[in-house]
N, C-alpha and C positions, 0 to 999 in steps of 0.2 A: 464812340458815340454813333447811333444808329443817323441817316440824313434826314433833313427835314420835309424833303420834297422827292417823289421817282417822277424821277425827271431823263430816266434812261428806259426809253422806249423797248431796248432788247432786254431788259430785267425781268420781264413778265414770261415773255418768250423762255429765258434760259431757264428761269424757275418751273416751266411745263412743261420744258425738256428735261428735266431733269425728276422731276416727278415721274414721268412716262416712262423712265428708265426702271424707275423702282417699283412701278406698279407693275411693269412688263415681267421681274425678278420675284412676286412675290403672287404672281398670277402662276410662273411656273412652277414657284414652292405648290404652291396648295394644290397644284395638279399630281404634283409627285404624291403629298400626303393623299389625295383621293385616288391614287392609282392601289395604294399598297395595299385599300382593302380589297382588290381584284386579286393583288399579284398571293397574299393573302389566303383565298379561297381554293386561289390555282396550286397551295401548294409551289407555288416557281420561288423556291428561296436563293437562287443561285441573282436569279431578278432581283429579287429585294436587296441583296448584299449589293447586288451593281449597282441599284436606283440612291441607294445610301450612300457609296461613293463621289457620283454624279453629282448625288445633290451639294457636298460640303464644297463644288468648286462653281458652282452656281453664281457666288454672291461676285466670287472675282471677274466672273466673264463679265457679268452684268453692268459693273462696274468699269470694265476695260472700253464696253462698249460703247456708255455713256461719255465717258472723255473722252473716247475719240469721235465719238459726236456733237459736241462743246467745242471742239479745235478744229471740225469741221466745218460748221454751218453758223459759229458764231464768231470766229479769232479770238476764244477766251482767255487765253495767254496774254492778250492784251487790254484787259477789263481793267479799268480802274477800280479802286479802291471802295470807290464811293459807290459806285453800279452794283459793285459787289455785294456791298450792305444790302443795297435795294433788293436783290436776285434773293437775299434772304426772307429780307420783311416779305416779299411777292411767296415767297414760297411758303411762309406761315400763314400767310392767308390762304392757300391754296387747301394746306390741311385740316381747317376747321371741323370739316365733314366728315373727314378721314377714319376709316376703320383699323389703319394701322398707323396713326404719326410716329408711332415712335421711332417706329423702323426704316418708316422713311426720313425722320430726322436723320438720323444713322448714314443709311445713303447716300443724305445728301453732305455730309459731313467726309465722307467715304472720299469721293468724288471732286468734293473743295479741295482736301491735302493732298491729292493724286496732283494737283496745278498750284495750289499757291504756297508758298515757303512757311516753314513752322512760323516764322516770326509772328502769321496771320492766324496762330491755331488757337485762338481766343473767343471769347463769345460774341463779338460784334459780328464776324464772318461766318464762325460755325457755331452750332449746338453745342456750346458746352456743357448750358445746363438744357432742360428742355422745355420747349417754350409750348406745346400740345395737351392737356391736362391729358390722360388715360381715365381718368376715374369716368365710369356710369358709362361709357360707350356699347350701344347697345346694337344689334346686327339685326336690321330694320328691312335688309331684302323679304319683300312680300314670303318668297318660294327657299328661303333661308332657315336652318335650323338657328333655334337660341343658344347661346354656350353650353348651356345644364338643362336638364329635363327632371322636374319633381314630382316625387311619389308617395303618396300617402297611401302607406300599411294598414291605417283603421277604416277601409273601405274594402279590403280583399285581407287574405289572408299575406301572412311578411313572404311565403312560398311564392304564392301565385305571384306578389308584386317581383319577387328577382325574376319569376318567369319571365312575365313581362319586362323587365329593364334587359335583359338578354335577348330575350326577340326581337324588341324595339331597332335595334341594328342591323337588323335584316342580313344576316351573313345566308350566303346561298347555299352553305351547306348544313346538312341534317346532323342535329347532337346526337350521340351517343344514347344518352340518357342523363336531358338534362332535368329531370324531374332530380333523376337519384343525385348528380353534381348539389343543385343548388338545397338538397337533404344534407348534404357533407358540408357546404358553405353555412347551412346555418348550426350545422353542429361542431364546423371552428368558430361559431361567434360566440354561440353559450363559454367555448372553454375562454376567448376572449374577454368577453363582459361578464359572463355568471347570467343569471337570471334577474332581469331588470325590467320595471314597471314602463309602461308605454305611458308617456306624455299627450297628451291631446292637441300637443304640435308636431306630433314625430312624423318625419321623414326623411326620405332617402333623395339628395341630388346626388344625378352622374352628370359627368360630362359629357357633351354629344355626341365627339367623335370617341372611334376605338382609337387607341397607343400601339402603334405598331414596330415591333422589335424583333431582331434574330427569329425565329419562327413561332413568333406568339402575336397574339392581339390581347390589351386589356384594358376592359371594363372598370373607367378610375371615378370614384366618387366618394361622400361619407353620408352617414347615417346620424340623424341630428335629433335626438333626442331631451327635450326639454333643452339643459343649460350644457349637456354633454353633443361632444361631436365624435365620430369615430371615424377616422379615414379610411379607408377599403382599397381593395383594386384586387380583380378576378381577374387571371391570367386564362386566355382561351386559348389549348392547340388541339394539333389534328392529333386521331388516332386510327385505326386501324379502317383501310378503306376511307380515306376521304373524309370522315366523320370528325365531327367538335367534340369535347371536352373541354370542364372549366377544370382546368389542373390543380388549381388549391386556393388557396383564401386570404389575403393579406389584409392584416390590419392594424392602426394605430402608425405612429409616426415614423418609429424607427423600421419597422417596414416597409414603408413609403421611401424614406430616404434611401435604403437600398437596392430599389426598383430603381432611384434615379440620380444612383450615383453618377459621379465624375468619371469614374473607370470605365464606363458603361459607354457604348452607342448612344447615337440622339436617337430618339424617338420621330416616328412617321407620324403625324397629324394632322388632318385636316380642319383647317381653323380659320375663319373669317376675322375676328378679333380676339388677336394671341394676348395681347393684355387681360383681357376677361380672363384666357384659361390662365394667365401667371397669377391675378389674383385668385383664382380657386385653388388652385394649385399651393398656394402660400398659405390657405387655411387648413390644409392638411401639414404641412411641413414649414410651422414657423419658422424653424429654424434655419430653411434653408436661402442662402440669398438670393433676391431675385436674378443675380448674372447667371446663376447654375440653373434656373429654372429655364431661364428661355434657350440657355444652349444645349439643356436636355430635350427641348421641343425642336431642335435643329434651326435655331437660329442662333447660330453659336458669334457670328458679327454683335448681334442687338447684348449677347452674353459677355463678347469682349468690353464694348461699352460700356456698359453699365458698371462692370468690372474696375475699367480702368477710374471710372468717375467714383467709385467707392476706395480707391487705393485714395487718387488724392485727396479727400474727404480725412481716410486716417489720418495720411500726412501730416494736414493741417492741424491736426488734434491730438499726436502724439509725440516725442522727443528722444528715443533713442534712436540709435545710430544703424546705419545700413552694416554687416558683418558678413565674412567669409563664413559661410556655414558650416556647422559642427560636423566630422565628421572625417573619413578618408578623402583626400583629393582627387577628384577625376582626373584622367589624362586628356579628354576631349571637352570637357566643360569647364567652365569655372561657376562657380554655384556661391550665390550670396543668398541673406535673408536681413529682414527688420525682426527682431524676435518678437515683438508687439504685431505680426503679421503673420497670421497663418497659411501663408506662402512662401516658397523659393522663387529665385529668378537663376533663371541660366543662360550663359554667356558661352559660344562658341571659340573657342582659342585658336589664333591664329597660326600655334604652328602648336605639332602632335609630338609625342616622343616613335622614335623607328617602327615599333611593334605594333601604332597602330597605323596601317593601310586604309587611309581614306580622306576627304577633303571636307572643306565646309560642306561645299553641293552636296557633296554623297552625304553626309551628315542632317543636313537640311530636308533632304530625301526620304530618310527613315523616319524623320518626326512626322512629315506629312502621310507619309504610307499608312502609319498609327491612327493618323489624324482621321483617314479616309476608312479607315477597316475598322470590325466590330471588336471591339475593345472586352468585352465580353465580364467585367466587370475586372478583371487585371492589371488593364495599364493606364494610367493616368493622363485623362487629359490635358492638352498643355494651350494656351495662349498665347499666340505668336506676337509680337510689335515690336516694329520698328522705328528708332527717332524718339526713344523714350527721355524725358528730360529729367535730371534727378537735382535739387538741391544739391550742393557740395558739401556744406556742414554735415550733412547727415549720415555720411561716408566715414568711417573709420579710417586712421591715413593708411594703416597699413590694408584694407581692402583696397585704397587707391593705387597704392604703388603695387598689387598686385594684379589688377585691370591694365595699369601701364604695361606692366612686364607680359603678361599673358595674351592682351587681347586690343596691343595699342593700334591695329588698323577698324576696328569698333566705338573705338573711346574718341570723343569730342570732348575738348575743354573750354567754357565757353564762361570766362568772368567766375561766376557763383556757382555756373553751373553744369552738370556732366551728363553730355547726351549719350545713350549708347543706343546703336546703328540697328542691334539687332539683338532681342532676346527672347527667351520662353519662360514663362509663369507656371507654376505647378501650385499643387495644393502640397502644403507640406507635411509629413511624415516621420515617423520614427523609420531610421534608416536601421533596417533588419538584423544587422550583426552588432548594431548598439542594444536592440533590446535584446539580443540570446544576451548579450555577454553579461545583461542586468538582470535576467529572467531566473524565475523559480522556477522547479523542474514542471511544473503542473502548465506554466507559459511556456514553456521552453518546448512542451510536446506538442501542444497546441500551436504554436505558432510555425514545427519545423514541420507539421502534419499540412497546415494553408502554405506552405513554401511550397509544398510538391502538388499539393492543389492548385495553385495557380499555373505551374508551370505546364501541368494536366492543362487546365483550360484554354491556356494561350496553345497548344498543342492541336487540339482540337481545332481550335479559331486559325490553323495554318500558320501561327507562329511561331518561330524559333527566336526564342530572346537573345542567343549569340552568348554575350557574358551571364553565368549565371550568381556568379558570387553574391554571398548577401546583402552586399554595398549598394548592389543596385535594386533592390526590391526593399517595399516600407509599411510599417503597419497602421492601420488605420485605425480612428477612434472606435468601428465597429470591432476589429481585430481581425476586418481582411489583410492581407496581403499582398498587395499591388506590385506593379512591376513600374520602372521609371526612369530607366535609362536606356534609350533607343540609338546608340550609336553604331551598335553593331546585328541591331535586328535584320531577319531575315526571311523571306516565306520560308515555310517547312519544306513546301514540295519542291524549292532549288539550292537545297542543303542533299548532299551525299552522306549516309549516316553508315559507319565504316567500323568492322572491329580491326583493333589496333594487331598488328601479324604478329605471329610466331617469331621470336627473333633468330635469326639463320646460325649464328656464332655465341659466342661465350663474350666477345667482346661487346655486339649489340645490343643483349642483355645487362652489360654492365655500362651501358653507354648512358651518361646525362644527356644526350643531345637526342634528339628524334632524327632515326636511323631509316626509318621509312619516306616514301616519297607521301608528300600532301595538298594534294589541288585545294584552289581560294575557298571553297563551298564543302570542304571535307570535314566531317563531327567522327568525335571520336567521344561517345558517350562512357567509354569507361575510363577516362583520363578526368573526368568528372569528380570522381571520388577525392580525391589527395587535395585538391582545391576546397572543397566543401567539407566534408568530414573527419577532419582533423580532431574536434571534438568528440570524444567518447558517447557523450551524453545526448549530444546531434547523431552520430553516425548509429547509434542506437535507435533513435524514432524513425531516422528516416529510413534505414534497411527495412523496420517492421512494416513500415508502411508507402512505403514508393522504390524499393531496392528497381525495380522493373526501367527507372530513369534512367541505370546506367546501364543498359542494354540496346544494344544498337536496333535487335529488333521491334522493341516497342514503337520507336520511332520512326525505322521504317512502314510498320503496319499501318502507322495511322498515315504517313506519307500516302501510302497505296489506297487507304478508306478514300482522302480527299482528292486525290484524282481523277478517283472514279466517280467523283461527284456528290459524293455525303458530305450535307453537312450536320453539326453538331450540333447536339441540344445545349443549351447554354439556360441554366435556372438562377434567375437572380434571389432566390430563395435557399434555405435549405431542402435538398431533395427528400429527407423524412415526411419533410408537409406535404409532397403530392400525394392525391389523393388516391389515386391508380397503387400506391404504395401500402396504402391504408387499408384500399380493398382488399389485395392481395393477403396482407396481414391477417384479415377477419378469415378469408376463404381458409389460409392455411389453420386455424385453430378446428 
């Protein structure tokens, strides 16, 4: 029960300091989104990779700094109950005006559980549900862009209007020729749509700002034609000399969703009201949930939210039971699911078998490393939380008594119900050596063809997966190939990549034991084989087409590329569709 009367004169105060905190946190987001289209122009991607980093630990300092502003200047540790309430109600009024509540519902929620005991993590003290509507907030600064910018084609030609929706963002560098780009973009739309009558409502909304990612910017919007919508998004990089290009053409839903996927980096944007762009954004990609939209826009906190307020929502609405997930058992996680839930949760285990070298922390460490680097469309985002509270019924006993055994400095038993301390969320997947071992050969090429391409990319991207086996990489509803087990990742360039020696004797060579000496960071890329391709019918696609894995050189080469300071192109598309591909193609006929 909310109090009848604020009759705690510091309630106002703590609700303004706490506000201050979240505006002060989301005044720096939106400076980093407005820097990336400078860092952008300049070509400085080694910048961008950093500003990317920086930003995903933003939300925690913010929040460190807040509470220890609260124990400072208010002794919050010692707020009653009832002040408490009020600090809320004061703080909802505060947001009425607000261009972003929701996020600072979030903070402020953040900031509550950092001081008061779960017992209070209910809706009278925090947000549980949201008390701020989002709908129709409109961004009313005089000198302020709107979310979208509309354009109507039956006043100019459909050319001249992309001209214009591309100039419109004033990037400081000179296109190529984008006359001839946006001749290619409308002759991927014909092969998209066919030839279709113009409506006397048609037009095109973009949204205001560019999307800024690994070394691209893109132009996202759709094309609304009568009762038809069509989603888009123009992919802009540099070419030769400094110059722009729109690299190819996406359109329709399922290419949207793979512009923003989960395996993907957040996107750079600059946004006054990130609501407005999660709802435009949701009209390209119904399908997608709103927690993955705004943690593609780099509010991956407001994405946990939401996230976790949507688990317990199925909770309440569905009835089977929590299970040990299908599949080979990790030696470093323990991995459950709800099969009604198209997610995993993962569980850190408290003690390792010999072979593997490492701790929670170091454990903990590689998931954030992931967390912090361009994912590059390979490794799966993960959700971190701590203090999760679970029903107890809804536990299978023997998933219980396996929690117990694996991971009893985690597990809180609490009456009905079971807290655990610490776990990670994933999107769940077909784990990779379940679908070969069900695959037709026509899958089975296909999907060991994405195995060495992802391992390619994450290569590129400075990573070394460590385990490559197929237990640890999963395929996705589009039929990528992701990677998903980070216990043993590594930058590529502090990995020593070694051919395995000549053995000196008759006995070395007949030795099962490894006869050579092996420092912590040594790869021995042709010891690869006997682990992976045991399979005839695998060992056959993958020689044809990635033999080059199990060679120490490959690996060092691209070691020595990113040293020196390349970085990689990364296309969240099939590289056929660039259009640089296309030209090339016509020139050679």
């Amino acid at each position: 029960m909310f109090p009848h009367q604020l009759t705690d004169g510091r309630a106002f105060h703590i609700a303004q300091a706490m506000l201050e905190g979240f505006d002060r946190h989301y005044r720096l987001m939106r400076e980093s989104g407005r820097a990336a289209k400078a860092r952008f122009e300049a070509a400085d991607w080694a910048g961008q990779q950093r500003a990317q980093r920086e930003r995903v630990e933003f939300y925690d300092r913010r929040v460190a700094e807040n509470v220890e502003r609260l124990r400072s200047e208010f002794d919050i540790q010692h707020l009653s109950m009832d002040s408490w309430q009020q600090v809320k109600l004061h703080y909802i009024g505060l947001l009425i005006e607000h261009h972003q509540p929701e996020l600072a519902e979030t903070f402020f929620n953040t900031v509550t559980t950092k001081i008061l005991h779960r017992a209070y993590f209910r809706n009278d003290f925090i947000f549980v549900r949201p008390a701020v509507s989002t709908e129709f907030i409109e961004n009313d600064e005089p000198a302020s862009l709107p979310t979208y910018r509309a354009y109507y084609p039956t006043r100019e030609t459909l050319h001249e209007t992309l001209v214009r929706i591309v100039d419109n963002f004033q990037l400081r560098n000179a296109f190529e020729d984008l006359d001839r780009d946006v001749a290619q973009v409308l002759g991927a739309l014909r092969v998209y749509s066919g030839e279709v009558r113009l409506r006397t409502n048609y037009q095109i909304q973009v949204l205001s700002s560019l999307f800024f990612r690994n070394k691209g910017a893109y132009v996202v919007g759709k094309i609304i034609n009568g009762f038809v919508e069509t989603p888009f998004a123009l992919p802009i990089l540099h070419v030769d000399g400094g110059r722009l290009a729109i690299d190819t053409a996406l359109f329709g839903e399922d290419d949207l969703l793979l512009l923003f996927s989960f395996a993907r980096a957040y996107f750079m944007v600059e946004m006054e009201v990130p609501s407005a762009y999660v709802q435009f954004l949701r009209s390209l990609m119904p399908r997608k949930p709103r927690s993955e939209i705004y943690s593609a826009l780099g509010l991956h906190k407001q994405g946990k939210n939401l996230f976790y307020r949507d688990f317990l929502y199925h909770l309440r609405h569905s009835s089977d039971r929590f299970r040990a997930a299908p599949g080979i058992k990790g030696m470093v996680m323990l991995v459950f699911d709800l099969p009604s839930f198209p997610y995993v949760f993962k569980v850190i285990k408290d003690v390792f078998p010999p072979q593997k070298e490492t701790t929670r922390e170091q454990v903990q460490a590689k998931y954030l490393l992931v967390k912090t680097h361009d994912r590059v469309g390979r490794m799966a985002d993960t959700l971190e939380y701590s203090n999760v509270a679970f029903p107890r019924q809804r536990f299978e006993p023997a998933l219980i008594d396996e929690l117990r055994r694996d991971c009893p400095r985690l597990l809180e038993e609490a009456g009905d119900t079971l807290v655990i301390r610490h776990l990670y969320i994933e999107r769940r997947m077909i784990p990779l050596n379940i679908y070969l071992a069900e695959a037709d050969a026509r899958q089975l090429e296909a999907a060991v063809i994405e195995y060495g391409n992802a391992i390619k990319d994450m290569v590129g991207a400075n990573i070394f997966p460590g385990d490559m086996l197929f237990k640890n990489f999963g395929i996705t509803r589009q039929g990528k190939v992701v990677f998903y087990d980070y216990d043993e990742v590594e930058y590529l360039t502090d990995c020593h990549f070694r051919r395995v020696p000549e053995p000196r004797t008759e006995e070395d060579e007949l030795s099962g034991e490894v006869w050579y000496p092996v420092g912590p960071k040594d790869v021995f890329p042709e010891t690869f084989a006997p682990f992976l391709l045991g399979n005839p019918a695998v060992r056959e696609v993958f020689m044809r087409h990635h033999a080059e894995l199990l060679d120490p050189a490959f690996w060092q080469e691209h070691k020595e590329r990113i040293l020196a300071g390349y970085v990689h192109d990364v296309f969240p598309y099939d590289a056929r569709r660039r259009f640089v591909r296309q030209r090339r193609a016509v020139e050679a006929q």
